[in-house]
Backbone bond lengths (Angstrom), bond angles and torsions (degrees), N, CA, C in turn:
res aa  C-N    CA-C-N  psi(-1)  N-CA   C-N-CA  omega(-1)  CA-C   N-CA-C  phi
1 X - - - 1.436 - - 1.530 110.92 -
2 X 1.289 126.14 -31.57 1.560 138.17 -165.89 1.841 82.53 -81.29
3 X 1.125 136.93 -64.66 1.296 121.72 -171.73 1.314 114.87 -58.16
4 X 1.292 118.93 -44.98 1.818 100.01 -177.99 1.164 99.95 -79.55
5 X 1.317 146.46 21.47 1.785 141.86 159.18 1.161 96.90 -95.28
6 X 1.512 134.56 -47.79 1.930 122.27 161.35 1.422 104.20 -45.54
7 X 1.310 126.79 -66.29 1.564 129.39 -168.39 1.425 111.60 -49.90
8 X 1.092 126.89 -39.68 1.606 121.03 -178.63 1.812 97.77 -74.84
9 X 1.161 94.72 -79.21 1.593 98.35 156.83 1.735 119.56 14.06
10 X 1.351 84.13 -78.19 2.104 104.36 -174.40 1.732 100.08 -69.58
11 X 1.626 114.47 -58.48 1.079 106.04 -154.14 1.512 135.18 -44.10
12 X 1.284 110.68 -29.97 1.256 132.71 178.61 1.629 116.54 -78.87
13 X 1.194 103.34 -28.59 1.821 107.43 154.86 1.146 104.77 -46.56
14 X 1.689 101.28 -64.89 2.008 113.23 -163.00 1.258 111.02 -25.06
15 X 1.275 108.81 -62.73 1.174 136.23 -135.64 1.664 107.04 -85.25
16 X 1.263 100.17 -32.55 1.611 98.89 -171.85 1.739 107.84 -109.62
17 X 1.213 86.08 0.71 1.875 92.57 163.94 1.468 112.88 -80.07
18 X 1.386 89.34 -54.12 1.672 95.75 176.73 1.610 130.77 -29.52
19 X 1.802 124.82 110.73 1.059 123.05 -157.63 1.001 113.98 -87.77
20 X 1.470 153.62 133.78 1.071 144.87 163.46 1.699 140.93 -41.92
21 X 0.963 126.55 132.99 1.626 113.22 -174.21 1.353 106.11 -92.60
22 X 0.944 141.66 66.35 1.526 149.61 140.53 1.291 119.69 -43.24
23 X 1.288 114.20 131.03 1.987 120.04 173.55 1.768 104.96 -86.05
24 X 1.239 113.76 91.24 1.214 122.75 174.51 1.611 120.12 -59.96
25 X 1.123 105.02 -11.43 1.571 105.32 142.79 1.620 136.03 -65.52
26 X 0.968 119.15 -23.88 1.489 145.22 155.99 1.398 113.14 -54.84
27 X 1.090 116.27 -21.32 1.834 109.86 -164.23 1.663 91.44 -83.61
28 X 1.203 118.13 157.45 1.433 137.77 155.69 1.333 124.32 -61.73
29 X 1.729 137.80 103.34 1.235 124.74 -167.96 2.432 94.44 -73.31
30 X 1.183 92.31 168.71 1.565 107.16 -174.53 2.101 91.42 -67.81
31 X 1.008 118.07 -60.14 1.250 102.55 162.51 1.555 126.04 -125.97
32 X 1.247 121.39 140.31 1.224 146.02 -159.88 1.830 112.99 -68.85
33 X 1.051 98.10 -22.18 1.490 109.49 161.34 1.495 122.29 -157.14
34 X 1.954 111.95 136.46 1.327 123.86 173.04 0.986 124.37 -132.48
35 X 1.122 125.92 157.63 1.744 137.01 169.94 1.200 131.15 -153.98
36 X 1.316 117.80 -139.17 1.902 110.16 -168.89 1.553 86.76 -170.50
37 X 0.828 114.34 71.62 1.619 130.24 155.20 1.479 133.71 -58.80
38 X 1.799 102.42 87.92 1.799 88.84 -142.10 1.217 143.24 56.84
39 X 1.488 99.33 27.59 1.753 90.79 159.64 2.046 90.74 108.70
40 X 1.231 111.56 -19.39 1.377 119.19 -162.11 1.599 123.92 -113.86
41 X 1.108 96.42 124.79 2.043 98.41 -159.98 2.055 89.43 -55.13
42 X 1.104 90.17 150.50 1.690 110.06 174.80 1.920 110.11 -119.62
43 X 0.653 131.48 84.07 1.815 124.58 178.62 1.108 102.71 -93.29
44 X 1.319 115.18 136.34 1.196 125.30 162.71 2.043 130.04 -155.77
45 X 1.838 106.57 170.44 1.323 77.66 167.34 1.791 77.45 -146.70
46 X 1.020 108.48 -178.64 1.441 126.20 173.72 1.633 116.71 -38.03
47 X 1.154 138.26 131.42 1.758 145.55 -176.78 1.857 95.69 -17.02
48 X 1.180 118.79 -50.72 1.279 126.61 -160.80 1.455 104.02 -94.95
49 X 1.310 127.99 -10.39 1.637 115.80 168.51 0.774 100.00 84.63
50 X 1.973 130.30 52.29 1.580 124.03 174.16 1.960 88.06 -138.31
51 X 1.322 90.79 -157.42 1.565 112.16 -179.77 1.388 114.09 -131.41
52 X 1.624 119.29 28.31 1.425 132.95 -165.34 1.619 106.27 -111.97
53 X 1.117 118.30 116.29 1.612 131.39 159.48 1.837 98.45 -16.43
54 X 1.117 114.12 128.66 1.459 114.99 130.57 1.383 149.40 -29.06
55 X 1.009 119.23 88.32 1.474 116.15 168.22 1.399 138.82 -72.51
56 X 1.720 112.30 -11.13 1.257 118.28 160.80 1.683 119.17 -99.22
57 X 1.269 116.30 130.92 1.461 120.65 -171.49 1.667 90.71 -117.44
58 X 1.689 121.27 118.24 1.491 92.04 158.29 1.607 108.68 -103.61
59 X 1.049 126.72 31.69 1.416 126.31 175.83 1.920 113.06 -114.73
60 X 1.255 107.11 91.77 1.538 90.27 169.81 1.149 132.58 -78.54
61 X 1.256 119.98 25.21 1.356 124.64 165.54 1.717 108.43 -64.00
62 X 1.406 100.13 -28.03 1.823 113.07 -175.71 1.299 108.34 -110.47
63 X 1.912 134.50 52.01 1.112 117.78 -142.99 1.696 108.65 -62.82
64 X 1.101 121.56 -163.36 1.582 136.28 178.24 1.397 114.70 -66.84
65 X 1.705 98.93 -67.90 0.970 112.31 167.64 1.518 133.80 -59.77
66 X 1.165 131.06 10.35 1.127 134.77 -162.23 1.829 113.23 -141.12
67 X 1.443 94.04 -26.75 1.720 101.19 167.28 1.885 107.72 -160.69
68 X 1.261 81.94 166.44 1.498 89.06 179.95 1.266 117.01 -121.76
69 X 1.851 118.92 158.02 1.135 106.96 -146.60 1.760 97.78 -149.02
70 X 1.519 97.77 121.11 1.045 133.17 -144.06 1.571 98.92 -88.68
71 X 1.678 142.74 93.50 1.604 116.59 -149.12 1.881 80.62 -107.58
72 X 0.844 122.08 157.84 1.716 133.14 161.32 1.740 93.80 -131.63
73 X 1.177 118.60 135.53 1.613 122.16 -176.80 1.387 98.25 -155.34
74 X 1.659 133.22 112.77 1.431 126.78 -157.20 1.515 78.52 -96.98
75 X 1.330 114.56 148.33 0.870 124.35 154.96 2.322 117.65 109.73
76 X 1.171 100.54 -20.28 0.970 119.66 163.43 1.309 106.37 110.42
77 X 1.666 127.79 -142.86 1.285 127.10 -149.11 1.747 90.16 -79.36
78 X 1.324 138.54 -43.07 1.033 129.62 179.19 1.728 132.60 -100.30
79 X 1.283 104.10 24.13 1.243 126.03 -179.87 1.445 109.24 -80.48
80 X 1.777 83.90 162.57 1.647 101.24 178.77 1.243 120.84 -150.79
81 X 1.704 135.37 111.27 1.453 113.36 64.90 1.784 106.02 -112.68
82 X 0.875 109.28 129.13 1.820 109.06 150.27 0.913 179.16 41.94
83 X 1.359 143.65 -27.92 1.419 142.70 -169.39 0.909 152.11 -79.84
84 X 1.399 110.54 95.90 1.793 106.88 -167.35 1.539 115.51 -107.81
85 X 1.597 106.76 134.62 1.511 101.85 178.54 1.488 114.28 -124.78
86 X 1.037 116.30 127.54 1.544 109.38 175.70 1.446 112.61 -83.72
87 X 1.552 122.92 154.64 1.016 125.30 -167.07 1.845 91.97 -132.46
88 X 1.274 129.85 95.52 1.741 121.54 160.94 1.706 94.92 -34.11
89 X 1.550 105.67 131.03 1.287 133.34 -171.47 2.240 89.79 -71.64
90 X 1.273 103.03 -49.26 1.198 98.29 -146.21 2.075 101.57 -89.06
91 X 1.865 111.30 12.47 0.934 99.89 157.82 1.564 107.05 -141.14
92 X 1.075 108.01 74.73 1.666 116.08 -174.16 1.693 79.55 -96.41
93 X 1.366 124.08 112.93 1.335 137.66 -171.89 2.120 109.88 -163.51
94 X 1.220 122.58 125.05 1.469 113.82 151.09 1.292 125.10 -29.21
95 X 1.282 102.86 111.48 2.050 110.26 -169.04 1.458 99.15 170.98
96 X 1.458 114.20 155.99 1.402 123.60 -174.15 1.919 79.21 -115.74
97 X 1.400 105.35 114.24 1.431 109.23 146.02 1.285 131.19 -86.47
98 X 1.404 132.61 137.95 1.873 123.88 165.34 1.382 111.14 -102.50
99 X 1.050 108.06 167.82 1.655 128.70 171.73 1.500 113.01 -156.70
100 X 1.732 98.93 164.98 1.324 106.36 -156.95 1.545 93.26 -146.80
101 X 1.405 116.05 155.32 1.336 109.58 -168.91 1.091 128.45 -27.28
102 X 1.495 135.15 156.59 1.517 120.56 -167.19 1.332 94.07 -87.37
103 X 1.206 117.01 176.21 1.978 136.95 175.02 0.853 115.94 -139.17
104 X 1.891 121.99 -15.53 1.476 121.98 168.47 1.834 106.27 86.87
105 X 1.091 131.68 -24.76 1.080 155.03 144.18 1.540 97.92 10.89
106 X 1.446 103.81 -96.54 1.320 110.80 -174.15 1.961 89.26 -164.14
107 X 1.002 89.42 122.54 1.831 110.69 169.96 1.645 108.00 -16.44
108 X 1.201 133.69 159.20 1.100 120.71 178.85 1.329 82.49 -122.61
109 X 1.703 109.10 -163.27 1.507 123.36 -164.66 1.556 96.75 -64.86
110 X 1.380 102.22 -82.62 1.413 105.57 -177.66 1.493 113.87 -103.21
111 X 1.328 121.43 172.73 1.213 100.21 164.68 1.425 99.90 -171.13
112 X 1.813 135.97 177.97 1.251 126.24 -137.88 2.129 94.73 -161.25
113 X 1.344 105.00 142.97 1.395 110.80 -160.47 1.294 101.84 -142.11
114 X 1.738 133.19 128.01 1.119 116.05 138.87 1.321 135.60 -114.84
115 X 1.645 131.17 156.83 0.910 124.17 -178.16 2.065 119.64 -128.02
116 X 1.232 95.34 119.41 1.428 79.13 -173.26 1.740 104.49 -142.91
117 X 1.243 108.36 109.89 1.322 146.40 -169.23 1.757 109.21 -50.19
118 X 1.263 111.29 -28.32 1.390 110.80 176.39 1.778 109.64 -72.93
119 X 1.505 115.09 -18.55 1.548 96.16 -166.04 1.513 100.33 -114.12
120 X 1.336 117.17 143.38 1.709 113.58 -177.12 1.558 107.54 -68.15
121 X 1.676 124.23 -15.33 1.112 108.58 -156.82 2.330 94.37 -76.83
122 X 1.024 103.84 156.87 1.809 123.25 162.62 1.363 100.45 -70.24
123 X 1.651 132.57 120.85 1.127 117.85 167.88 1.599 108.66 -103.30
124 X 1.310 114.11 163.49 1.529 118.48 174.61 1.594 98.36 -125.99
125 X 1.318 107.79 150.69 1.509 112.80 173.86 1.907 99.33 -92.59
126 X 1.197 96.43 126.45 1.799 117.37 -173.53 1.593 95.36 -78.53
127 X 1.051 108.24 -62.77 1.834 119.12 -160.91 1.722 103.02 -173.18
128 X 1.407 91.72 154.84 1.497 123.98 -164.21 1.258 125.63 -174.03
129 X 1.728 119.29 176.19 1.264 139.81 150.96 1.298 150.98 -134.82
130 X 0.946 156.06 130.77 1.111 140.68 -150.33 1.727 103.60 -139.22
131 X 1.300 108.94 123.58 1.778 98.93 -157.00 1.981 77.63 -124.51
132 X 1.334 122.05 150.61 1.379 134.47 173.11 1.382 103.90 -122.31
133 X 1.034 117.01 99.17 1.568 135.63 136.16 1.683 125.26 -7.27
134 X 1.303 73.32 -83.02 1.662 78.03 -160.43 1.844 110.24 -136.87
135 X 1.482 111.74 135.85 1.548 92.66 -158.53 1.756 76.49 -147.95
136 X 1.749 93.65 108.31 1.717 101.83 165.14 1.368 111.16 -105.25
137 X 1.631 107.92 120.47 1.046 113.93 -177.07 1.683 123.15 -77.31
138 X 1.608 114.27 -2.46 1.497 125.43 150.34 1.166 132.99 -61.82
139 X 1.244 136.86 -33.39 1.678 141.85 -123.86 1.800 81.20 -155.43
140 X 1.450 98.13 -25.54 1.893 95.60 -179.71 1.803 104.96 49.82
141 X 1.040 102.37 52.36 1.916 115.29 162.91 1.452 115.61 -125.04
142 X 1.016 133.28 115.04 1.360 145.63 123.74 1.137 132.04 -50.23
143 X 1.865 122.07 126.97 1.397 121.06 -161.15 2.346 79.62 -122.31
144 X 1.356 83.58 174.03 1.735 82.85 158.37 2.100 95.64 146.05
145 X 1.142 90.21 174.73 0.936 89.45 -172.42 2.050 119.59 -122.81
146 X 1.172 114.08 169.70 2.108 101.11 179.81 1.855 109.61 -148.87
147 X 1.256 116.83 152.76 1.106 104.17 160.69 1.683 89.13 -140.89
148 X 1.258 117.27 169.97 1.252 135.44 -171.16 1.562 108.30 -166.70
149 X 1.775 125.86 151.97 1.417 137.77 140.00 2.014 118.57 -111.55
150 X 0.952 82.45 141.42 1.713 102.31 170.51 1.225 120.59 -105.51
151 X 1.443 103.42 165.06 1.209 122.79 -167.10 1.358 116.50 -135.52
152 X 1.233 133.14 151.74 1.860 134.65 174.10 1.509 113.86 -59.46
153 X 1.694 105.92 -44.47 1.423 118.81 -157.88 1.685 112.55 -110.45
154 X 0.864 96.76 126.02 1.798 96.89 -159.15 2.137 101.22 -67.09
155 X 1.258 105.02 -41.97 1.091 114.37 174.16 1.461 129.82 -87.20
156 X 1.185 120.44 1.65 0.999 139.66 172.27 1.986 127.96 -90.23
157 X 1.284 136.40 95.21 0.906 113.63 -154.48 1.447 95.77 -111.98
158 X 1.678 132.00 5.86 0.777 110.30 161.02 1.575 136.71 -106.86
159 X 1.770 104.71 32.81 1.277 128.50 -145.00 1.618 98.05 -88.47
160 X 1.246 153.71 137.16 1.048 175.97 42.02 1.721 92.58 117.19
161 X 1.559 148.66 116.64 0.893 113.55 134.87 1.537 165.75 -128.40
162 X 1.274 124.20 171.02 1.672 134.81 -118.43 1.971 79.87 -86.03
163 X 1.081 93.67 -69.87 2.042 111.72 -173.02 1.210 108.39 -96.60
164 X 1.970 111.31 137.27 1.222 131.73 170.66 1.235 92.68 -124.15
165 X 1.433 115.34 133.66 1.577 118.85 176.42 1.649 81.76 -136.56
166 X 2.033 96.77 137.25 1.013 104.96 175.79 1.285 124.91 -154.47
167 X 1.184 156.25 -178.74 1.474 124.82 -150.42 1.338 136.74 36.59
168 X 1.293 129.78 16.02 1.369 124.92 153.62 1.238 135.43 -21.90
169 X 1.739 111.54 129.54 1.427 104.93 165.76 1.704 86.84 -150.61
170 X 1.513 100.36 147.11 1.427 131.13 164.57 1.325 128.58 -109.12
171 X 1.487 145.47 136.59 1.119 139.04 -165.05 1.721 110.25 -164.72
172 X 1.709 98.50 71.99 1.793 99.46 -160.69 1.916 85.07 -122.66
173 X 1.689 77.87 165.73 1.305 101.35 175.17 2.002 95.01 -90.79
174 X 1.091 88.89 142.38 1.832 96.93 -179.16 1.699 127.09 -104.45
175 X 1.651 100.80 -28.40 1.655 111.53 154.57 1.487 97.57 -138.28
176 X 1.542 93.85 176.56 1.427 115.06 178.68 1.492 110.32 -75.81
């Protein structure tokens, strides 16, 4: 009788000690995209304060169907500064992509934008990277990380530049 009064006793320790095996990659960071924008933390999550891809594109140069588009906007639906990255739908894969000023040409794989409403100048993204981490094809999230500089002059690549974004990280859902 004295042992099953230890055993009840213990069991309920056991049991609630016991840690869970969770993929802590799975968890939701507090915001879905960050950086260092000149020197300056950037937080953000999507217009609506989630970790969900975009569904409005107004640029068809990047159509819908063809890539997805990744919005980080600090501050919420009317905030400012920025970040939009497109992701080509059909190579959302582990890989560090680069890019180099745009040419309008034809879209590249991925590619990376900022926008920030306080300065009159137009920025262009000069050069960058965008490296993907981690891509669960269950949960449909992509983690990874980017840095990029801009420029005033879209055609200009040897034009002064305005933005250094550095330390990037992304952590969105990519479909529904």
């Amino acid at each position: 009788m004295k042992n099953l009064k230890h055993l009840l006793f213990l069991l309920p320790i056991f049991f609630f000690s016991c840690s869970s095996d969770s993929d802590s990659s799975s968890t939701t960071p507090t915001y879905a995209m960050t950086a260092k924008i000149n020197g300056t933390n950037f937080n953000a999550n999507n217009p609506f304060g989630t970790n969900m891809f975009s569904e409005t594109n107004l640029w068809d140069y990047y159509p819908l169907e063809d890539f997805v588009m990744l919005q980080g906007r600090q501050g919420g639906a009317f905030g400012t500064p920025e970040i939009n990255i497109w992701l080509k739908r059909t190579q959302i894969a582990v890989g560090t992509y680069t890019f180099g000023l745009e040419t309008f040409d034809t879209p590249p794989s991925h590619y990376i934008d900022l926008i920030d409403l306080t300065s009159m100048d137009y920025e262009s993204t000069k050069e960058g990277s965008i490296t993907i981490t981690s891509v669960n094809t269950t949960t449909k999230k992509v983690v990874g990380t980017f840095q990029f500089t801009t420029v005033a002059d879209t055609f200009d690549s040897s034009a002064p530049v305005n933005y250094t974004v550095t330390n990037g990280t992304f952590n969105y859902k990519y479909e529904n």
